[in-house]
C-alpha positions as CSV (number, residue, x, y, z in Angstrom):
1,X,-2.6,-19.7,-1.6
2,X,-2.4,-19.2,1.5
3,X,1.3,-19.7,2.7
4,X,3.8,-19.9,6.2
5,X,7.0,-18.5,5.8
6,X,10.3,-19.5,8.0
7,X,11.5,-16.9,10.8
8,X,15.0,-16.8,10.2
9,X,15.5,-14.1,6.7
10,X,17.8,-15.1,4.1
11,X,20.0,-12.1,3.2
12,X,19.6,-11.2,-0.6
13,X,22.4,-10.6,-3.3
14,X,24.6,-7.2,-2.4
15,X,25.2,-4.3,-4.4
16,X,23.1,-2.2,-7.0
17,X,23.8,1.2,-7.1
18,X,20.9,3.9,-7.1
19,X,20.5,5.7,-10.3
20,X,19.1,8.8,-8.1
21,X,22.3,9.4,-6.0
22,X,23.8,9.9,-9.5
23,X,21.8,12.1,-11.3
24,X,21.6,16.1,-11.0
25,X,19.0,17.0,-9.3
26,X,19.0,14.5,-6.5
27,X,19.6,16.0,-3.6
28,X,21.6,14.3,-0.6
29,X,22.4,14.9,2.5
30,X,24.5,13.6,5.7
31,X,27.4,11.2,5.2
32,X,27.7,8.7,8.1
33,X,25.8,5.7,8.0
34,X,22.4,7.1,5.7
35,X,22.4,8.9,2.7
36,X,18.7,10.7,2.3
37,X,17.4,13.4,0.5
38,X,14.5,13.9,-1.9
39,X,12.9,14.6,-5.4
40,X,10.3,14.7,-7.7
41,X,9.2,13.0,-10.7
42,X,6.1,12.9,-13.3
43,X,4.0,16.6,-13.4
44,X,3.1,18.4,-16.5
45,X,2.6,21.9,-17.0
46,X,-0.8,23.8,-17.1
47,X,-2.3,26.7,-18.4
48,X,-4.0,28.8,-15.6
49,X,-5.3,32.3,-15.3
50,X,-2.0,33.1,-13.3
51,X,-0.1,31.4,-15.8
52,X,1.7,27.4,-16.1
53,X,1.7,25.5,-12.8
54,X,3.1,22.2,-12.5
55,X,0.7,19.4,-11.6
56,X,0.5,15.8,-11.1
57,X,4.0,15.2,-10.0
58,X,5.1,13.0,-7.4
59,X,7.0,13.6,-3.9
60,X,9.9,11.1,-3.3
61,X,12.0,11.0,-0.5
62,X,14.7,8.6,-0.1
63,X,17.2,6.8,2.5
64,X,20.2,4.8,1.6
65,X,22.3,3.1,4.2
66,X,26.2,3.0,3.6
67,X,26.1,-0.7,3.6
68,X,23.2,-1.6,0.9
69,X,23.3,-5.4,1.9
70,X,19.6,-5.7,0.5
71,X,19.4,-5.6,-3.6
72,X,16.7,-4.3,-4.3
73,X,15.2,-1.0,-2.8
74,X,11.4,-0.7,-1.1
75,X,9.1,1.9,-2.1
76,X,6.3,3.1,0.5
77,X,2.8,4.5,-1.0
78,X,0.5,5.4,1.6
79,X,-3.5,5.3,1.7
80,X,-6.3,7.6,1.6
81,X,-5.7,10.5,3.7
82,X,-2.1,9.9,4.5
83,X,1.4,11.1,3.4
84,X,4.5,9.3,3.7
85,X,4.9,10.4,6.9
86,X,2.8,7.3,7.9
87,X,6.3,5.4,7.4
88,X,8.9,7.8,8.9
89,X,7.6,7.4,12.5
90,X,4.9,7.3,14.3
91,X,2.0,9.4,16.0
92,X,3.9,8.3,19.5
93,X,7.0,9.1,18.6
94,X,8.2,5.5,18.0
95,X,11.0,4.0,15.2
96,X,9.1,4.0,11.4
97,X,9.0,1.1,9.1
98,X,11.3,3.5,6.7
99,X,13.8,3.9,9.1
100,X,14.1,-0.4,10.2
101,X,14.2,-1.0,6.7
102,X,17.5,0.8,6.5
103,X,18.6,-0.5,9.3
104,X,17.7,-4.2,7.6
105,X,20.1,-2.8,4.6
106,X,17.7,-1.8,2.4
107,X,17.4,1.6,0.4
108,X,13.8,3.2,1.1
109,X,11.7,5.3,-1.0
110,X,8.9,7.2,0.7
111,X,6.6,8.8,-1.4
112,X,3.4,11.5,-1.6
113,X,1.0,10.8,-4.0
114,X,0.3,12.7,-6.8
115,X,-2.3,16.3,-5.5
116,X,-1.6,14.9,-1.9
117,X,0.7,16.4,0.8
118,X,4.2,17.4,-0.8
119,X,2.6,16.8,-4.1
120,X,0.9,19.9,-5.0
121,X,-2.4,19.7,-5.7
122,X,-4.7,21.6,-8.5
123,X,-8.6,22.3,-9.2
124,X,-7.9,20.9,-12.5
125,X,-6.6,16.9,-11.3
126,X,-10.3,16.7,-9.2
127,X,-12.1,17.7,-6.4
128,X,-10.6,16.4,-3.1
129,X,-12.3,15.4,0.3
130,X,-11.2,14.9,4.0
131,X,-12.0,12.4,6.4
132,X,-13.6,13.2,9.7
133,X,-12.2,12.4,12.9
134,X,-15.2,10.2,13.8
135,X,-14.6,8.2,10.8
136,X,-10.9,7.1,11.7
137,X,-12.0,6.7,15.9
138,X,-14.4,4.0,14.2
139,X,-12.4,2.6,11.6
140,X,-8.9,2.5,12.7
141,X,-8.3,4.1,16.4
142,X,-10.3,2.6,18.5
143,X,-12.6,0.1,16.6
144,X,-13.8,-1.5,19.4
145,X,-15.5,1.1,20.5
146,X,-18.2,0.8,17.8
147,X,-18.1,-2.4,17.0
148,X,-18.8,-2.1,13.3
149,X,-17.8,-5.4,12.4
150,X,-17.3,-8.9,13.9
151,X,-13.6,-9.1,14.3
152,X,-13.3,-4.9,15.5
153,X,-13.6,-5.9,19.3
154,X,-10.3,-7.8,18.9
155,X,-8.1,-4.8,18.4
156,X,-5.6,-4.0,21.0
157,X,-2.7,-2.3,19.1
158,X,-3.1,1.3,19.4
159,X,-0.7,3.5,20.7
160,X,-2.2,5.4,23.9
161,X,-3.2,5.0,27.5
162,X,-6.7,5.6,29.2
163,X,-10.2,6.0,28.8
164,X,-9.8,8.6,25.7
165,X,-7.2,6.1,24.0
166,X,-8.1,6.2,20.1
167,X,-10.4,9.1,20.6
168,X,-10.5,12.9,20.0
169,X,-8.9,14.8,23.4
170,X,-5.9,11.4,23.4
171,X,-2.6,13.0,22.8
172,X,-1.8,10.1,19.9
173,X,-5.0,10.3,18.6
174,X,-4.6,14.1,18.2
175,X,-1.1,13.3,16.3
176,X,-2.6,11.4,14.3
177,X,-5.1,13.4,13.1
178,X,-3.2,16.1,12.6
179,X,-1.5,14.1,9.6
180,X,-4.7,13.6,7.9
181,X,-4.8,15.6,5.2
182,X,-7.2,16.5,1.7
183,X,-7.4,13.9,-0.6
184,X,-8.6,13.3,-4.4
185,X,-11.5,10.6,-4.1
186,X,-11.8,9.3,-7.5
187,X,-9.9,5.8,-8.1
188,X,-10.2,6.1,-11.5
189,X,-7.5,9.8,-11.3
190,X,-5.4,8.2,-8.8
191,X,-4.8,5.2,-10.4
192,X,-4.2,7.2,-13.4
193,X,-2.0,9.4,-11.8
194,X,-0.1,6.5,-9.9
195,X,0.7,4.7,-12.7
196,X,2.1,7.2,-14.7
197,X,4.3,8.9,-11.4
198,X,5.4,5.3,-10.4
199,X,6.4,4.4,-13.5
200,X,8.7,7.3,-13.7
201,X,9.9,6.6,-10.5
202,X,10.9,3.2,-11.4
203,X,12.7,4.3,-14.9
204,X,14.9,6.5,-12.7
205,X,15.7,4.2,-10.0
206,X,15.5,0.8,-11.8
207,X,13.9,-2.0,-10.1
208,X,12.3,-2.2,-7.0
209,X,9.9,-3.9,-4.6
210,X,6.6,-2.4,-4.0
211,X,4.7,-1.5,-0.7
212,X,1.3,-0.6,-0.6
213,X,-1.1,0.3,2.1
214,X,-5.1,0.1,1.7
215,X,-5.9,2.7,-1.2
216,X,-2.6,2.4,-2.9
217,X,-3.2,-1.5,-3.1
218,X,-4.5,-1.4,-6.8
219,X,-1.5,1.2,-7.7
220,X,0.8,-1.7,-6.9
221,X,-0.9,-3.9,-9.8
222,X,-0.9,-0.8,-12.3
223,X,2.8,0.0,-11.9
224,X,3.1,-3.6,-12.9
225,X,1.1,-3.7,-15.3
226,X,3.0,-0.8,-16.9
227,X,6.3,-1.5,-15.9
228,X,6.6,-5.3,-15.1
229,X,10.5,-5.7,-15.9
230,X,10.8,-3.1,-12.8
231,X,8.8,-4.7,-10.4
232,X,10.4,-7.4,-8.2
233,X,7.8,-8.4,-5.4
234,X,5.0,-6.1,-4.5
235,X,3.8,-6.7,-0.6
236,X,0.2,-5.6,-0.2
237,X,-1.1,-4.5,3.8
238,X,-4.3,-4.6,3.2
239,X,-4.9,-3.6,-0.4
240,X,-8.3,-1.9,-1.4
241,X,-11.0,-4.6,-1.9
242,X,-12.6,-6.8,-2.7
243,X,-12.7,-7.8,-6.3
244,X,-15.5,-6.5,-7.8
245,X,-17.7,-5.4,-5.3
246,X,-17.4,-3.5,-2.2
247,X,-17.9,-4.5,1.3
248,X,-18.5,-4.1,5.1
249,X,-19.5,-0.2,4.9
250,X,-21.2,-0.8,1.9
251,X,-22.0,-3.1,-0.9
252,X,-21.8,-1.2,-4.0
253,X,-20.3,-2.0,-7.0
254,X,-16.7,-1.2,-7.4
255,X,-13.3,-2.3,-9.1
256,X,-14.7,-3.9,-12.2
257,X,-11.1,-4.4,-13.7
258,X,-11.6,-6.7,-10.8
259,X,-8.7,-5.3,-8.5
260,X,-8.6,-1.8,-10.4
261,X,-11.2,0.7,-11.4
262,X,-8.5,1.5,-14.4
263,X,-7.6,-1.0,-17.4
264,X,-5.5,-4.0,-17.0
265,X,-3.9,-6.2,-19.5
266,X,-5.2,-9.7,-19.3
267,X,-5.0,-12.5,-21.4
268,X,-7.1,-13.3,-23.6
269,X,-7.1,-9.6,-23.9
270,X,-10.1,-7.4,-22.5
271,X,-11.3,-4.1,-24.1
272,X,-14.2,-3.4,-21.6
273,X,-14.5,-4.6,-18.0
274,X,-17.9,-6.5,-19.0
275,X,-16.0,-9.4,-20.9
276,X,-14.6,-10.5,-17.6
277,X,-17.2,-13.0,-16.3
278,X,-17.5,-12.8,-12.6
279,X,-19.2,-15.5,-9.8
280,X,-20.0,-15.1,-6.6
281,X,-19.1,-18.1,-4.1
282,X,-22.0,-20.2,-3.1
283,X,-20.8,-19.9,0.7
284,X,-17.7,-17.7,2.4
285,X,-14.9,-19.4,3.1
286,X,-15.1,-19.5,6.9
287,X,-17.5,-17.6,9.8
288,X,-17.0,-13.9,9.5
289,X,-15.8,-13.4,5.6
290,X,-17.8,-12.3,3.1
291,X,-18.4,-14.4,0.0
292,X,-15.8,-13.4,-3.0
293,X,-16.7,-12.5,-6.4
294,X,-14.2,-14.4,-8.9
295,X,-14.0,-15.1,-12.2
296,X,-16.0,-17.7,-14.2
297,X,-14.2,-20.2,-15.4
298,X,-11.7,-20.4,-17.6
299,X,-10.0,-17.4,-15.9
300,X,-8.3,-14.8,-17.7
301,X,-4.8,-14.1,-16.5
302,X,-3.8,-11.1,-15.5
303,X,-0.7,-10.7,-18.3
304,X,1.7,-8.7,-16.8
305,X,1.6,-10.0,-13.5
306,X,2.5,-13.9,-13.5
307,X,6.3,-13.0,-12.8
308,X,6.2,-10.9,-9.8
309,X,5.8,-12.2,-6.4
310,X,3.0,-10.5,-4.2
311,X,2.1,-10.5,0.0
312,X,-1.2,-9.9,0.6
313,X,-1.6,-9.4,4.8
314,X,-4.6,-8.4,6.3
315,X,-4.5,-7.7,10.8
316,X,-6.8,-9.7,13.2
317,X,-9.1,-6.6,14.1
318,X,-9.4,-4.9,11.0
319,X,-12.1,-4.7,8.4
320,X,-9.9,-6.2,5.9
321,X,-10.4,-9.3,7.6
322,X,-13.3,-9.8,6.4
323,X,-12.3,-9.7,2.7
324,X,-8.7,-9.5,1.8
325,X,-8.3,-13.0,1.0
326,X,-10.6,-12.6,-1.9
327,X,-8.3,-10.2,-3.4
328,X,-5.1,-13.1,-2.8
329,X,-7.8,-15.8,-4.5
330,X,-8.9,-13.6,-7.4
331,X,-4.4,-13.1,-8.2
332,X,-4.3,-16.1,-8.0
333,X,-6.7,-17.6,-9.9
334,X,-5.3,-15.2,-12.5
335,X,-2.3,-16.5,-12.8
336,X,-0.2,-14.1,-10.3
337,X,1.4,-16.2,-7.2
338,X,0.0,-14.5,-4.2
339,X,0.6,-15.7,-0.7
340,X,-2.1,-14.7,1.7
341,X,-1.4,-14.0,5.3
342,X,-3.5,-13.3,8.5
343,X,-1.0,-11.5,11.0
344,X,-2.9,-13.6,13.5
345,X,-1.5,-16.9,12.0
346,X,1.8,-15.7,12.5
347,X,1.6,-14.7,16.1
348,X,1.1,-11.0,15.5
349,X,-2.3,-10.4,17.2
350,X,-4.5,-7.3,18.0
351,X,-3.6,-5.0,14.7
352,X,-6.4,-2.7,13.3
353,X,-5.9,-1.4,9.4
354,X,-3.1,0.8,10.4
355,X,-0.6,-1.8,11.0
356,X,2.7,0.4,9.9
357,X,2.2,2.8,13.1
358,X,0.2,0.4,16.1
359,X,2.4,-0.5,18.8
360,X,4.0,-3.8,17.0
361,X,4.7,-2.5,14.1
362,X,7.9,-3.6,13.8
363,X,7.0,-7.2,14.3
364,X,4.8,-6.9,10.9
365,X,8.1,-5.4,9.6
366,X,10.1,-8.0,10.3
367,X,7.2,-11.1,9.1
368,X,7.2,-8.4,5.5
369,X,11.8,-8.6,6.0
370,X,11.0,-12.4,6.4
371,X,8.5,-13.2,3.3
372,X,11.1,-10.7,1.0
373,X,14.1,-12.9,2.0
374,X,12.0,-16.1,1.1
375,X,10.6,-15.1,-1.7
376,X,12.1,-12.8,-4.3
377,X,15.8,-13.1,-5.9
């Protein structure tokens, strides 16, 4: 489905206090108008030649305003490659999605993945890989450069000035990159290791929206699939994709949970990935999209799902223009009501894939504060 929303937010029910700010171990600090401090949940010990190390736990920081007007809180998971710090400001210095959101009266949790950034990682979760800084000039700073896809020459929204802007040598680019950090590369540990931290974030804060960006799209469906009672909306900026198969950079196959590389629970129930009969569309749905890979009829559903409300947004310029909607069509054809939104259809042009730090990104902040207020109770 793919859905407009009205401009002017409806405010949500007040009230629900945080477990966290209760319980030992939660640290706080500052008393005026935000409350914010940090902990950890999920790890398990390890025998190593030096002796137990913790692994596999999760990095959560979090910010409470004094007036909570919003009920339920929003937890951030970045992509590949990042750290939270992707929603606590910008490479430019400019106002974070983590801090608006407070300022909208929500409490915000911003966390590290499992074996990335302020989640320690070791040998023994899996080998981990960077990205080079040619990679993100052509895929997210300055795709119009390179021109690696059709809609790439439309993206304006990078922070920077002159000829270098988006490149190596540009002050903001050089941020940036300095953010980047080692990451594990198998989907099949992450979403492993997602599920299980996110679920334990979620038994010790209660019920929460979820945000996702790129690779933590399909952690989003798994922390719902494990903990559904918990999850009241999920919003999804461009959520790895497609179902099924990959695309743009390559064509491989890929997800065959259909949005997951990890077990979901569908109904009928599915013990291996091959029971779920796929078809490819005879023809994309417009110029410039690829053709999706869906289902065959009668569709399973996807179980755990059909309650929660879910976003999916993909920006004008990026790659996942080219594909997200197949994600929103394959949710919904299993059951789960997914709006799907081009940014470009709601007046928000120029944004590359990373939307949470270009130059407006706290108009997307506000369509995401809009599409919340409509849509979830």
């Amino acid at each position: 489905m793919i859905r407009r929303f009205p401009s002017s937010a409806r405010t949500l029910a007040t009230g629900l206090a945080l477990a966290c700010l209760a319980a030992a171990g939660c640290a706080a600090s500052g008393g005026g108008a935000v409350k914010q401090g940090y902990f950890f949940v999920g790890g398990r010990y390890v025998d190593t030649k030096a002796g137990p190390i913790m692994e596999r736990q999760m990095y959560v920081e979090y910010r409470v305003p004094a007036a909570q007007s919003q009920r339920w809180p929003i937890v951030m998971i970045h992509g590949a490659a990042q750290t939270g710090t992707n929603f606590t400001g910008t490479p430019d210095g400019r106002k974070g999605w983590a801090e608006w959101f407070v300022e909208q009266g929500y409490a915000v949790y911003v966390v590290d993945q499992p074996a990335r950034g302020r989640s320690a990682w070791n040998e023994s979760v899996a080998p981990v890989i960077r990205f080079p800084a040619h990679q993100l000039e052509q895929r997210f700073t300055a795709t119009a450069n390179f021109n690696l896809w059709p809609q790439a020459a439309l993206h304006t929204q990078w922070p920077g000035e002159g000829p270098k802007k988006g490149l190596r040598g540009d002050p903001v680019f050089d941020q940036f990159y300095a953010s980047q950090v080692q990451y594990v590369g198998a989907s099949t540990v992450n979403e492993t290791n997602n599920r299980s931290a996110l679920a334990a974030l979620l038994d010790r804060i209660g019920p929460a929206i979820i945000l996702t960006h790129s690779q933590s799209g399909p952690f989003g469906w798994v922390v719902a699939d494990e903990r559904p009672a918990l999850v009241k909306a999920i919003v999804a900026a461009e959520p790895t994709g497609p179902p099924f198969r990959n695309a743009v950079f390559n064509t491989t196959a890929a997800r065959p949970w259909g949005v997951t590389s990890t077990p979901m629970k569908y109904d009928p129930p599915v013990a291996d990935p091959k029971e779920l009969r796929t078809q490819e569309q005879a023809a994309p749905d417009g110029p410039n999209l690829v053709r999706c890979i869906l289902q065959a009829e009668p569709a399973r559903r996807l179980a755990s799902l059909q309650r929660i409300p879910v976003m999916i947004f993909a920006a004008e310029a990026s790659y996942h223009a080219t594909y997200d909607h197949c994600t929103a069509k394959f949710l919904n054809q299993a059951g789960v009501k997914t709006d799907f939104v081009r940014l470009e259809d709601e007046g928000i042009r120029g944004n590359g894939h990373m939307v949470m730090i270009e130059k407006n990104n706290l108009e997307i902040a506000a369509l995401i504060h809009r599409w919340l207020a409509a849509n979830v109770k």
